[in-house]
KETISE-184994 format. One record per residue: residue number from 1; x, y, z of N, C-alpha, C in turn. Coordinates in pm, whole numbers, padded with zeros to 5 digits. Layout:
<recs>
rec num->NUM&nu->X&nv->Y&nw->Z&cau->X&cav->Y&caw->Z&cu->X&cv->Y&cw->Z $
...
</recs>
This chain:
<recs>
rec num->1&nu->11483&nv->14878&nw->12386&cau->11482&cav->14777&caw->12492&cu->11351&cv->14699&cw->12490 $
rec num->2&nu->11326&nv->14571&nw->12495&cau->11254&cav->14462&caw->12493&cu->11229&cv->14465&cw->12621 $
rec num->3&nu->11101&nv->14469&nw->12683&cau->11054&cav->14455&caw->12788&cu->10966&cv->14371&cw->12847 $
rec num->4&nu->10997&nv->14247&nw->12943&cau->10958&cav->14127&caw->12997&cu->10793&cv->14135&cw->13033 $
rec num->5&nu->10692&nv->14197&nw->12949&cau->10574&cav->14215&caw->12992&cu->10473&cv->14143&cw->12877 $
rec num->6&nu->10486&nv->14070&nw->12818&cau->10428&cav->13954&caw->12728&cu->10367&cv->13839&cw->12780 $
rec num->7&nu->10233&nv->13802&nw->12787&cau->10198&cav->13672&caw->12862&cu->10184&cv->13621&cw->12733 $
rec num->8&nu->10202&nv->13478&nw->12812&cau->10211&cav->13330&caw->12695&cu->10025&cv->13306&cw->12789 $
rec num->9&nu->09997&nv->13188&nw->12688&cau->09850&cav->13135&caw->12735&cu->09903&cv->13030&cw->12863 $
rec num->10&nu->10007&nv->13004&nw->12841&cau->10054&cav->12882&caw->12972&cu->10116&cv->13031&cw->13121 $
rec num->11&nu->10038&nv->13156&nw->13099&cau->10079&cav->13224&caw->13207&cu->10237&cv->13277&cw->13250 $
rec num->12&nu->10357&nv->13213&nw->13183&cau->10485&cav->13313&caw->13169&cu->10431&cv->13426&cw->13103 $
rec num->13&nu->10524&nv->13538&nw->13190&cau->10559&cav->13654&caw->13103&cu->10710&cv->13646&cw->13072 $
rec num->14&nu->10725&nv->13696&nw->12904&cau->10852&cav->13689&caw->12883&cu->10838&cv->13810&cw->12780 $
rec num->15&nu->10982&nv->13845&nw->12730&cau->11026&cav->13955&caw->12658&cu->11013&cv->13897&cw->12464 $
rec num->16&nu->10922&nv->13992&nw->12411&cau->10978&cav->13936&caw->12288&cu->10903&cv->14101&cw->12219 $
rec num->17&nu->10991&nv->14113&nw->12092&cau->10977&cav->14240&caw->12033&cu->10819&cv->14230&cw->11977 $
rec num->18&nu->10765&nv->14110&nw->11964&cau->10626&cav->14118&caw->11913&cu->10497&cv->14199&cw->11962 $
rec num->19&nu->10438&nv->14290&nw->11914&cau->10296&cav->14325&caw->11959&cu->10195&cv->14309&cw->11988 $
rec num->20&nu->10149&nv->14267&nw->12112&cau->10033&cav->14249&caw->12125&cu->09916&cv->14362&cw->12099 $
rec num->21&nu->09767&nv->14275&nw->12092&cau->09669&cav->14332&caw->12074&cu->09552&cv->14383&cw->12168 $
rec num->22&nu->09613&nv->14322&nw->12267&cau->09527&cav->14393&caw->12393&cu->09630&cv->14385&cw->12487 $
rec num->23&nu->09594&nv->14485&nw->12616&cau->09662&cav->14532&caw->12731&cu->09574&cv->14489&cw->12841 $
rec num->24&nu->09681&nv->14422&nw->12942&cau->09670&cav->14344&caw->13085&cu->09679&cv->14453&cw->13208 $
rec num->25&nu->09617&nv->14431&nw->13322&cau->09641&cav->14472&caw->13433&cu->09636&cv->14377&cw->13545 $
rec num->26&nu->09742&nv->14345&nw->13646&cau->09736&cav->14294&caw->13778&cu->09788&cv->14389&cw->13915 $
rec num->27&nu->09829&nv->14497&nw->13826&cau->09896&cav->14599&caw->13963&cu->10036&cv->14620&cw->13921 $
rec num->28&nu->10128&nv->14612&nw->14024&cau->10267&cav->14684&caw->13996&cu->10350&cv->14573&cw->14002 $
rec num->29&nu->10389&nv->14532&nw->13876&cau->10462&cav->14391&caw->13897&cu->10611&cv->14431&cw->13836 $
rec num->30&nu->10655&nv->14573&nw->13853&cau->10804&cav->14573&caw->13769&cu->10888&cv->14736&cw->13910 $
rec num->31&nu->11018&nv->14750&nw->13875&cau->11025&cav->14821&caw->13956&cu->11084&cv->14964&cw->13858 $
rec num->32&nu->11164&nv->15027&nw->13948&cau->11207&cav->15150&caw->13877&cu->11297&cv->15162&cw->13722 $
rec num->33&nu->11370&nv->15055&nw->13738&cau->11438&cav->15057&caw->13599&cu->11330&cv->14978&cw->13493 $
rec num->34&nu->11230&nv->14958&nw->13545&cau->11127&cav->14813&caw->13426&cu->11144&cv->14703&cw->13405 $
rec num->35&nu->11197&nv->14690&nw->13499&cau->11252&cav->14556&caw->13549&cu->11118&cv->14430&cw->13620 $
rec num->36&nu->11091&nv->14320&nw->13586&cau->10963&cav->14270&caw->13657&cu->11055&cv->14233&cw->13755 $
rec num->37&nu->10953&nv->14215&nw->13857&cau->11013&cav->14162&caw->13996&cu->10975&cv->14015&cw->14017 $
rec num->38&nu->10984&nv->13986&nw->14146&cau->10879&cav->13854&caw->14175&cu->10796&cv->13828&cw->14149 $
rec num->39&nu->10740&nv->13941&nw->14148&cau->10545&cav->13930&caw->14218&cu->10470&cv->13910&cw->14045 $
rec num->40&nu->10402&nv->13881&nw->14039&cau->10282&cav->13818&caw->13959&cu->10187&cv->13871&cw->13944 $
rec num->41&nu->10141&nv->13937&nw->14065&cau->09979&cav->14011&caw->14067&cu->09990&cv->14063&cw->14199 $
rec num->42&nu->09887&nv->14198&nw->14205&cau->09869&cav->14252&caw->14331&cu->09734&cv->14247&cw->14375 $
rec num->43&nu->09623&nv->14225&nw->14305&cau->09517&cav->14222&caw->14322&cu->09400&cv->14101&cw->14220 $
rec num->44&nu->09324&nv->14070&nw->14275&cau->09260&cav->13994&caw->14191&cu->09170&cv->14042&cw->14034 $
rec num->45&nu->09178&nv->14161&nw->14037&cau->09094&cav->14220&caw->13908&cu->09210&cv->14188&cw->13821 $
rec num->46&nu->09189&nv->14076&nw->13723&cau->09293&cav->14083&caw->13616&cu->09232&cv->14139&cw->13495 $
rec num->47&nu->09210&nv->14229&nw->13424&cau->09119&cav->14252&caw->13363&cu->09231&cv->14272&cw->13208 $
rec num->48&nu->09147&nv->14294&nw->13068&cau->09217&cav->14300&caw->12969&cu->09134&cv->14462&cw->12908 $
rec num->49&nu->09258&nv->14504&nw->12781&cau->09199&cav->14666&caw->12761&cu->09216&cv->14679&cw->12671 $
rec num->50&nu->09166&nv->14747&nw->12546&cau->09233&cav->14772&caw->12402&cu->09354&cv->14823&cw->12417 $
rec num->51&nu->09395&nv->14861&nw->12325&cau->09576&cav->14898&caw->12370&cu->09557&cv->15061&cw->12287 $
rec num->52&nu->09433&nv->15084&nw->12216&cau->09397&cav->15233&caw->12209&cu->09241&cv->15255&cw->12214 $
rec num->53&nu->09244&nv->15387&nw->12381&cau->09114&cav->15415&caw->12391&cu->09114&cv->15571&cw->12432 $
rec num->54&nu->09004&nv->15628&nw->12297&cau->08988&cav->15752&caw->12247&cu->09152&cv->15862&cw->12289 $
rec num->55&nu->09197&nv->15943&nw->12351&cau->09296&cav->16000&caw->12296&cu->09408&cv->15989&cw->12493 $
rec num->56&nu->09405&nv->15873&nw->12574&cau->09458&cav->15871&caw->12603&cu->09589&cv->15775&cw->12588 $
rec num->57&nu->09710&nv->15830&nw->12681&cau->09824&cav->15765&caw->12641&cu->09864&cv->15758&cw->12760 $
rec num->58&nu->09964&nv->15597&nw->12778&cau->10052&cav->15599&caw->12894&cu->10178&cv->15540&cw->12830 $
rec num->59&nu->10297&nv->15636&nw->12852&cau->10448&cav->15525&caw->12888&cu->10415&cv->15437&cw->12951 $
rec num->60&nu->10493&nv->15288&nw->12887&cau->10492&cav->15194&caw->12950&cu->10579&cv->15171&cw->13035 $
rec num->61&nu->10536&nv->15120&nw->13186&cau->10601&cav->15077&caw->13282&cu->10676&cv->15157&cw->13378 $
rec num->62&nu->10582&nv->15318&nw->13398&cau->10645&cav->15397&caw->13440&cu->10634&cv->15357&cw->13629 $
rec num->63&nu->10729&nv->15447&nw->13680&cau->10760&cav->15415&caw->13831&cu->10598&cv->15421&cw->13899 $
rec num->64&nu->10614&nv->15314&nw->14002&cau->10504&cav->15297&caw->14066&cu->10326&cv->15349&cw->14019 $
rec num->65&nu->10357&nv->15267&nw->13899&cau->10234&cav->15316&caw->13828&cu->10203&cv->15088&cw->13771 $
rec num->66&nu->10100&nv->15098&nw->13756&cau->10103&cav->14926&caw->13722&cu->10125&cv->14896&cw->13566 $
rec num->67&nu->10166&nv->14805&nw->13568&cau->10268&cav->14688&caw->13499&cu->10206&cv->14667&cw->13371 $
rec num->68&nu->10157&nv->14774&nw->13262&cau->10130&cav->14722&caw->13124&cu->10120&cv->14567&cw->13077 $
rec num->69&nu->10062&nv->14459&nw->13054&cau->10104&cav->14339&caw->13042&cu->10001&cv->14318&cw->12893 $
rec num->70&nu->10071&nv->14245&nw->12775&cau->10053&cav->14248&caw->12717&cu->10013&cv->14101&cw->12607 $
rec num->71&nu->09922&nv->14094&nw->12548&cau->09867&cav->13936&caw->12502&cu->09830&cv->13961&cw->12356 $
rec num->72&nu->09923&nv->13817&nw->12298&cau->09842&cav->13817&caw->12187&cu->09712&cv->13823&cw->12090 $
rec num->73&nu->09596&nv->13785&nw->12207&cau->09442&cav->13768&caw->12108&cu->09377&cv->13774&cw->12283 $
rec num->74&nu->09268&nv->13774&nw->12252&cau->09182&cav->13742&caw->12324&cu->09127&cv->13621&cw->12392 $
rec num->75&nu->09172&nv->13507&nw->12311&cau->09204&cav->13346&caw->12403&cu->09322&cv->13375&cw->12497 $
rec num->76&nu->09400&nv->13436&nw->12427&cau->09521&cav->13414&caw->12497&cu->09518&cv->13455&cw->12661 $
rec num->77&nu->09417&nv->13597&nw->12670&cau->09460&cav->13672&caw->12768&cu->09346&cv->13566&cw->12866 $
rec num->78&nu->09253&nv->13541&nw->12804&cau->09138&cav->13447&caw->12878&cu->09216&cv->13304&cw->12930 $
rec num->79&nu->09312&nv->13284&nw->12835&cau->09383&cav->13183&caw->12890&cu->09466&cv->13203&cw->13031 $
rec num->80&nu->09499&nv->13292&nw->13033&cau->09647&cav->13358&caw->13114&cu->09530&cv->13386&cw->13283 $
rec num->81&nu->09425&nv->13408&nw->13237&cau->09310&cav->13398&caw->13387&cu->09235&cv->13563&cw->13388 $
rec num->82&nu->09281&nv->13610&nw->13214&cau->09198&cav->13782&caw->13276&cu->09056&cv->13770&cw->13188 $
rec num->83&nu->08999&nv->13857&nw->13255&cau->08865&cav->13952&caw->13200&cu->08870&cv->14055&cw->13091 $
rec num->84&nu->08703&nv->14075&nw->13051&cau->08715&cav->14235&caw->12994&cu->08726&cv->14333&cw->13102 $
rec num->85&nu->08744&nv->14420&nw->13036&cau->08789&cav->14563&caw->13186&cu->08622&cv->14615&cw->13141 $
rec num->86&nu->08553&nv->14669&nw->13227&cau->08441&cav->14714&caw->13217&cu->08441&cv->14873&cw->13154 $
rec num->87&nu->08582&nv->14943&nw->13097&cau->08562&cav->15054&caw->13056&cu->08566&cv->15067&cw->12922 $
rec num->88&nu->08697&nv->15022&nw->12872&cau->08738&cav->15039&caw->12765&cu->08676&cv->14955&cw->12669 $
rec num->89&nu->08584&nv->14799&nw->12757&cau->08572&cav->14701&caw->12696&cu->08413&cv->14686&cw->12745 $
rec num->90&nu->08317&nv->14739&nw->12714&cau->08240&cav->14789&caw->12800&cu->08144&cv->14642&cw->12759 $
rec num->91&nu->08129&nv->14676&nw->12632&cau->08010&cav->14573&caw->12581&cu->08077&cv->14416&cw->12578 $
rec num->92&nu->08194&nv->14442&nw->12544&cau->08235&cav->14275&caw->12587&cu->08265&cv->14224&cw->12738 $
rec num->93&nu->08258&nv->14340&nw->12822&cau->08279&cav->14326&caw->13008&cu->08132&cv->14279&cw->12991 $
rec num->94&nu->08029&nv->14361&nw->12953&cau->07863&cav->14341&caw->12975&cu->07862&cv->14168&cw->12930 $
rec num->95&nu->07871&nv->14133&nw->12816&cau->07851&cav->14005&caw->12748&cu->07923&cv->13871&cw->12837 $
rec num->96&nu->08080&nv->13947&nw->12856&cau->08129&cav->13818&caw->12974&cu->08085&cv->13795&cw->13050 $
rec num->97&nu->08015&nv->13884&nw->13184&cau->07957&cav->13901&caw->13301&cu->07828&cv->13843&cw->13289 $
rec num->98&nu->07750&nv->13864&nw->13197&cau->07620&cav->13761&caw->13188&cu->07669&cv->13645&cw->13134 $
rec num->99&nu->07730&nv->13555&nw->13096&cau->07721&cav->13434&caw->13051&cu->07858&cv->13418&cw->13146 $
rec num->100&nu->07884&nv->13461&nw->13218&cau->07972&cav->13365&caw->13331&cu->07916&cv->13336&cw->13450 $
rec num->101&nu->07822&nv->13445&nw->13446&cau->07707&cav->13442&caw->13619&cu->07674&cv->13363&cw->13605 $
rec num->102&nu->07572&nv->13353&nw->13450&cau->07461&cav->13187&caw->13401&cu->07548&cv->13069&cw->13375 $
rec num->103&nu->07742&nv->13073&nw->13348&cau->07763&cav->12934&caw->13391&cu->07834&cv->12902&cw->13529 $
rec num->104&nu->07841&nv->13024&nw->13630&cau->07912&cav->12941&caw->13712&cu->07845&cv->13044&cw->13865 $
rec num->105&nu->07719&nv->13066&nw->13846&cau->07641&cav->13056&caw->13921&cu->07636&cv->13247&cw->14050 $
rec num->106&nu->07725&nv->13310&nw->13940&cau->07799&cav->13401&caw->14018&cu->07682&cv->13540&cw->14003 $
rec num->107&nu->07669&nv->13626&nw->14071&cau->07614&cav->13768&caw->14007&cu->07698&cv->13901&cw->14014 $
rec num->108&nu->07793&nv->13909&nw->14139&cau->07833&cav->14030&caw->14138&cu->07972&cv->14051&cw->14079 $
rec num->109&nu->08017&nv->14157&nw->14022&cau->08177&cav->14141&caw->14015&cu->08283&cv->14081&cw->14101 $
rec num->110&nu->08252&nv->14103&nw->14194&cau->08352&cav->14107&caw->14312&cu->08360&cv->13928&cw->14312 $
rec num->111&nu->08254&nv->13850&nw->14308&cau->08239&cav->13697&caw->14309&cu->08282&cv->13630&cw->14199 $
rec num->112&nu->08270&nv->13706&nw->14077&cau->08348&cav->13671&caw->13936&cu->08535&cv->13692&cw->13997 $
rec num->113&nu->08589&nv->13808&nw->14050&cau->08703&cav->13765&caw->14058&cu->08783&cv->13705&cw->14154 $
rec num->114&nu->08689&nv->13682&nw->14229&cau->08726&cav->13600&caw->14336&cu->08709&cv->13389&cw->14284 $
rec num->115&nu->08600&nv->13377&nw->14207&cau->08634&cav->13241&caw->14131&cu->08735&cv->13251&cw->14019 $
rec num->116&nu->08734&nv->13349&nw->13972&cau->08854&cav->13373&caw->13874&cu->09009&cv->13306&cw->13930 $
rec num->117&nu->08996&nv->13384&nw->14055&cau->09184&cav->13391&caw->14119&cu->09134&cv->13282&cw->14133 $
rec num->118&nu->09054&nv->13173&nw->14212&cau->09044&cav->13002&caw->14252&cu->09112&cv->12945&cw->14166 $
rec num->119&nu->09052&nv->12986&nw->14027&cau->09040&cav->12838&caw->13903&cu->09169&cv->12889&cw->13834 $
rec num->120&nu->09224&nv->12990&nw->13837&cau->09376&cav->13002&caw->13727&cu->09552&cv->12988&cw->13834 $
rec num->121&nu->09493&nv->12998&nw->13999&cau->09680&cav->13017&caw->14060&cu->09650&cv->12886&cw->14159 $
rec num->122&nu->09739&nv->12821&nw->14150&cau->09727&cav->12708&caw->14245&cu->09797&cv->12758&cw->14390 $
rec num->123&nu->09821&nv->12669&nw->14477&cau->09856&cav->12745&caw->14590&cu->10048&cv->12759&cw->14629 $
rec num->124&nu->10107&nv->12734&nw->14530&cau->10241&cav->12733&caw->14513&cu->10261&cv->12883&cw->14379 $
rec num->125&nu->10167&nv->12897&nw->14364&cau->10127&cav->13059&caw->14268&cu->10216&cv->13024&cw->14135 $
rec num->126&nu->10140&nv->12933&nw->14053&cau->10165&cav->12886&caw->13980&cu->10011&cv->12854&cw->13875 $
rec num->127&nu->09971&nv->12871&nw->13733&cau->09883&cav->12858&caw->13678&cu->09856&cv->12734&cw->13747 $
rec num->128&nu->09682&nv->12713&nw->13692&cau->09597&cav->12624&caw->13746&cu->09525&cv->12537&cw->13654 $
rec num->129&nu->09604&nv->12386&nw->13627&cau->09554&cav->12368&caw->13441&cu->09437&cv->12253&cw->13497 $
rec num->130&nu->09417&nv->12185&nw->13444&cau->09244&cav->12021&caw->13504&cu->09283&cv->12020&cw->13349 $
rec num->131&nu->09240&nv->11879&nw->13332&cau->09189&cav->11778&caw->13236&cu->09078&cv->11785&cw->13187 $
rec num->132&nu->08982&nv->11761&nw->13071&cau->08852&cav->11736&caw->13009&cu->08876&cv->11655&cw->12915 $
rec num->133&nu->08787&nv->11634&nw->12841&cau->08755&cav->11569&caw->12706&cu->08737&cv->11707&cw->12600 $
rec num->134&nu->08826&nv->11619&nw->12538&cau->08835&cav->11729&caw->12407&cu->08703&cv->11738&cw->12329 $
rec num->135&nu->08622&nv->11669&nw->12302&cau->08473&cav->11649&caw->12279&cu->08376&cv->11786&cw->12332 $
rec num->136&nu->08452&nv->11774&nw->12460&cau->08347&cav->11887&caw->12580&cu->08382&cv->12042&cw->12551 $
rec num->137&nu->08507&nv->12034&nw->12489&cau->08586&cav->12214&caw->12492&cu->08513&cv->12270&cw->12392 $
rec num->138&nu->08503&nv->12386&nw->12456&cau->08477&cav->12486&caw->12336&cu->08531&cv->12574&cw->12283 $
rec num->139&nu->08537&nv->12616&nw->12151&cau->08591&cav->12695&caw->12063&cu->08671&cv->12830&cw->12155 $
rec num->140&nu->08798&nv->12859&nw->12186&cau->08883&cav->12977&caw->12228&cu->08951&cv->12950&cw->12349 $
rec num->141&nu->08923&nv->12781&nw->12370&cau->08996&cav->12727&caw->12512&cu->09146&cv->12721&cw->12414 $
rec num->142&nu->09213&nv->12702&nw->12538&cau->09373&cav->12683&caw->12513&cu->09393&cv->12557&cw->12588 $
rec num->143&nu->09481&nv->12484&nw->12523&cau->09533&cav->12305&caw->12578&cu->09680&cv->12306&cw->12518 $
rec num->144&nu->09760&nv->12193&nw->12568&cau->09860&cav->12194&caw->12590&cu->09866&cv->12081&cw->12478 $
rec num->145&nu->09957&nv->12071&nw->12355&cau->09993&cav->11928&caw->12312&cu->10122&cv->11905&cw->12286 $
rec num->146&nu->10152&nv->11841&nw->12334&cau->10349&cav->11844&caw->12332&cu->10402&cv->11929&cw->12361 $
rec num->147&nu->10320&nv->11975&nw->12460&cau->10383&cav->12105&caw->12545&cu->10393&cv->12219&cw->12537 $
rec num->148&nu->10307&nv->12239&nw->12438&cau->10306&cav->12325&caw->12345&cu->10166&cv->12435&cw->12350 $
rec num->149&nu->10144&nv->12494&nw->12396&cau->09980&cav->12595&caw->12387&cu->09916&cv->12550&cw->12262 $
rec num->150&nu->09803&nv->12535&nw->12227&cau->09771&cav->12539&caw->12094&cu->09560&cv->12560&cw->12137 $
rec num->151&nu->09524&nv->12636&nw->12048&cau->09444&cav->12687&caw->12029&cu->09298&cv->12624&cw->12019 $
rec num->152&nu->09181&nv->12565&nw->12093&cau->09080&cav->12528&caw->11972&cu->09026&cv->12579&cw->11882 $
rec num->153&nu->08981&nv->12643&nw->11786&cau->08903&cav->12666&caw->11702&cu->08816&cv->12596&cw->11517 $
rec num->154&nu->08688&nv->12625&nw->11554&cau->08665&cav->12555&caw->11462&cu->08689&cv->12402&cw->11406 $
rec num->155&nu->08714&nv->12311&nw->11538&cau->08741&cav->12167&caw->11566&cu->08895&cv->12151&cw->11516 $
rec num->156&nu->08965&nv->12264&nw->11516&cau->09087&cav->12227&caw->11450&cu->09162&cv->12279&cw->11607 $
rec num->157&nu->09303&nv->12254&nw->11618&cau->09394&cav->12285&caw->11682&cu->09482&cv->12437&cw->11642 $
rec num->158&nu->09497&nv->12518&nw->11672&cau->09601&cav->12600&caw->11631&cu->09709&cv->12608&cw->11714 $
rec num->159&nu->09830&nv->12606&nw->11643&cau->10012&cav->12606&caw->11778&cu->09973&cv->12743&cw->11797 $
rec num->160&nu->10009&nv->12808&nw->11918&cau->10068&cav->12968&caw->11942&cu->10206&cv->12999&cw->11921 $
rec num->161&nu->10241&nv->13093&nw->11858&cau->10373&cav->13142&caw->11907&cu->10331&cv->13322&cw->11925 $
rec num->162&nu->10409&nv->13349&nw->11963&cau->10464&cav->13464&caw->12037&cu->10387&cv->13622&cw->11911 $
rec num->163&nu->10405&nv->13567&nw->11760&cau->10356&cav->13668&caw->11644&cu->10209&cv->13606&cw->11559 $
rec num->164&nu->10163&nv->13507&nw->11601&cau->10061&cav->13470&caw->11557&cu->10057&cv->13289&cw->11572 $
rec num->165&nu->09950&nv->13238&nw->11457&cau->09874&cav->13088&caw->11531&cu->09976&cv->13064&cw->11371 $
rec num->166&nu->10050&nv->12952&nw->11398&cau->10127&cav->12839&caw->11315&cu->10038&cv->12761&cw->11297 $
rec num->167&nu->10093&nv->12608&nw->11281&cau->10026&cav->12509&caw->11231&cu->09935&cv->12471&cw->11250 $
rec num->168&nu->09842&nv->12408&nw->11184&cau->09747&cav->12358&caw->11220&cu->09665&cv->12212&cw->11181 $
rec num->169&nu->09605&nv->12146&nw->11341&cau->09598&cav->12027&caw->11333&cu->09434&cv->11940&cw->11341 $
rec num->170&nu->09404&nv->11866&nw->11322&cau->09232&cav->11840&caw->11340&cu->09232&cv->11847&cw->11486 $
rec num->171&nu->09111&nv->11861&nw->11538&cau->09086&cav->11868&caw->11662&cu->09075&cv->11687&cw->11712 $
rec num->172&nu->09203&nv->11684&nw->11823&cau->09202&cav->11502&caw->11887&cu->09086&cv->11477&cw->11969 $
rec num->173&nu->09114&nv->11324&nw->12031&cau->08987&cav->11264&caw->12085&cu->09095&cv->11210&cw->12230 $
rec num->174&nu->09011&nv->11228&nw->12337&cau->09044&cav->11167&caw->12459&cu->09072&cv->11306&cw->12550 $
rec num->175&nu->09180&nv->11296&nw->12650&cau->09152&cav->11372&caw->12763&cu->09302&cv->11488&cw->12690 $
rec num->176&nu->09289&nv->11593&nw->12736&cau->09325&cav->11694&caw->12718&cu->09405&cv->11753&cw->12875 $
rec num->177&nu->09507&nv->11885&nw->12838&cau->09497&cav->11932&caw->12944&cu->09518&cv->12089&cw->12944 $
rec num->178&nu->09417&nv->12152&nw->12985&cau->09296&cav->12288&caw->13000&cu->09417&cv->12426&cw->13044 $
rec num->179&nu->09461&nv->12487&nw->12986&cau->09542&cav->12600&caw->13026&cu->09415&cv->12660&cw->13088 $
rec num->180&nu->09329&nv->12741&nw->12981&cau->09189&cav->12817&caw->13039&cu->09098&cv->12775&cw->13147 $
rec num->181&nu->09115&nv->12868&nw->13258&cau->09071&cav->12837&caw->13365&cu->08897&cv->12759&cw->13353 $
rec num->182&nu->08889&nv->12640&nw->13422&cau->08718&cav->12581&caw->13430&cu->08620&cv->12677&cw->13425 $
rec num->183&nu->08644&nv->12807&nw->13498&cau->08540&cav->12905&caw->13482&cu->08522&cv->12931&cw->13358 $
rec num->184&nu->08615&nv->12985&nw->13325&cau->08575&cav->13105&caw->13207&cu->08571&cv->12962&cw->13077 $
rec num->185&nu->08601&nv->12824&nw->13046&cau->08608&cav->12719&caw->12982&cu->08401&cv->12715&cw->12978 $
rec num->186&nu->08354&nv->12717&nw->13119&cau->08208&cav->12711&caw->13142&cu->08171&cv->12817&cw->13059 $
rec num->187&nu->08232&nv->12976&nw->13114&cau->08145&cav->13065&caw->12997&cu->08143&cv->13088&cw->12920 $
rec num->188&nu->08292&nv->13029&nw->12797&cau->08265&cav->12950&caw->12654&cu->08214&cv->12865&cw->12600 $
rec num->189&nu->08155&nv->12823&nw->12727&cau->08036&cav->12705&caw->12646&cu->07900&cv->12779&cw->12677 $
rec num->190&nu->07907&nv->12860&nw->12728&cau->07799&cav->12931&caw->12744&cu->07737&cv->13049&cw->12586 $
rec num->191&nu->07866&nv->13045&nw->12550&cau->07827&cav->13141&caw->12448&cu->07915&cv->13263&cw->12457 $
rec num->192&nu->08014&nv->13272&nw->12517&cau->08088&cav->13375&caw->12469&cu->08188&cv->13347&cw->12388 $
rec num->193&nu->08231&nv->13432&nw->12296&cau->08287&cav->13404&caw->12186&cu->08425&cv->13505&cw->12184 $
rec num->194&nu->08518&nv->13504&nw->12206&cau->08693&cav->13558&caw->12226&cu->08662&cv->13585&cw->12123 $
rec num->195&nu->08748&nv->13714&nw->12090&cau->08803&cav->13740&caw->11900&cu->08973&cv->13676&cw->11894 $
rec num->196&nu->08994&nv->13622&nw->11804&cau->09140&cav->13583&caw->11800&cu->09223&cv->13645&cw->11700 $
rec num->197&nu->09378&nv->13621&nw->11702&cau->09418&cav->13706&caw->11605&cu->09450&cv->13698&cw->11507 $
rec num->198&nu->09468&nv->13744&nw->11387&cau->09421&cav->13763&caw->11248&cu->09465&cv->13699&cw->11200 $
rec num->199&nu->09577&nv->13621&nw->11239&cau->09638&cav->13499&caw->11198&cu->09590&cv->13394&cw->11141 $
rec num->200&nu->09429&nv->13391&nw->11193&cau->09367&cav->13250&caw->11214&cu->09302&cv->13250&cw->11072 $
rec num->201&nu->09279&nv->13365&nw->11030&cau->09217&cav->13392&caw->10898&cu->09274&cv->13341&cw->10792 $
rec num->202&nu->09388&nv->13326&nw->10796&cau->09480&cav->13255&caw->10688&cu->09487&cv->13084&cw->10715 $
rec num->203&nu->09447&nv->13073&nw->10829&cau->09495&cav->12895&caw->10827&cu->09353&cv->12813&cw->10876 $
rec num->204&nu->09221&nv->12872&nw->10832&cau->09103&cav->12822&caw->10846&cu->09032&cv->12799&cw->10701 $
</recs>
């Protein structure tokens, strides 16, 4: 059974047999059969996790336990509005948390996810996209071109799909429009650097 716990960078979760490389948390978003429900999120810590750390294990999507959610790369999940988790992800939680304080003025956790939830759910609870200049983005933002997610890196464009980064295009000129929330867009220009997935290695 294929289970509806896959985020896209444009924020759907949908079902597809593909594997992701890191693991999501928002709380309990599915019910007894694994079924997702309405709900979206229960709390504002959206945080991201390796999908293996040292010798524990969980079934996925067990009863009243929270909602496994699962992302292709590390843009992706930054796209979708999450964090590093400060356990599993210790030194990249440390590295995000200083270069998001120094771009968006924040110090404590609790103030990081509280601008977090601002800049990614609008108030109809729906992702939260703004406009820039493609000039201004930096390398691991996600933008939309023909409707399509596609990747910056390395001044080039990459498409997403669901098993890795497809085609690829030069990086355009003029206004854009920003899946990755303004915050965390600030603390990629700050200097943090997403790992993406291995895909990209072949089409760079």
């Amino acid at each position: 059974m294929t289970l509806q716990n896959r985020v896209l960078p444009t924020g759907e979760i949908i079902a597809t047999p593909e594997r992701g490389t890191l693991m999501g948390n928002r709380g309990i978003l599915h019910d007894d059969s694994k079924t997702l429900t309405t709900r979206r999120w229960q709390h504002p810590h959206w945080v991201t996790c390796v999908t293996r750390y040292k010798d524990w294990h969980r079934p996925v999507m067990q009863p009243r336990n929270y909602t496994e959610l699962f992302f292709l790369d590390e843009p992706t999940a930054l796209a979708a509005g999450h964090r590093p988790c400060g356990l599993c992800r210790h030194a990249d939680y440390t590295r995000f948390k200083s270069l998001f304080n120094a771009a968006n003025g924040t110090e404590k956790l609790a103030e990081i996810d509280r601008v977090m939830q601002h800049d990614r759910i609008t108030r109809s609870r729906r992702q939260l996209r703004h406009e820039a200049e493609a000039k201004d983005l930096p390398d691991g933002t996600f933008v939309l071109l023909d409707a399509a997610p596609h990747l910056l890196w390395h001044k080039r464009l990459l498409r997403y799909t669901p098993a890795g980064y497809g085609s690829v295009l030069p990086r355009p000129d003029g206004t854009l429009t920003v899946l990755t929330p303004a915050c965390t867009v600030a603390s990629l220009r700050q200097g943090y650097r997403p790992v993406p997935h291995a895909s990209v290695a072949s089409l760079l």
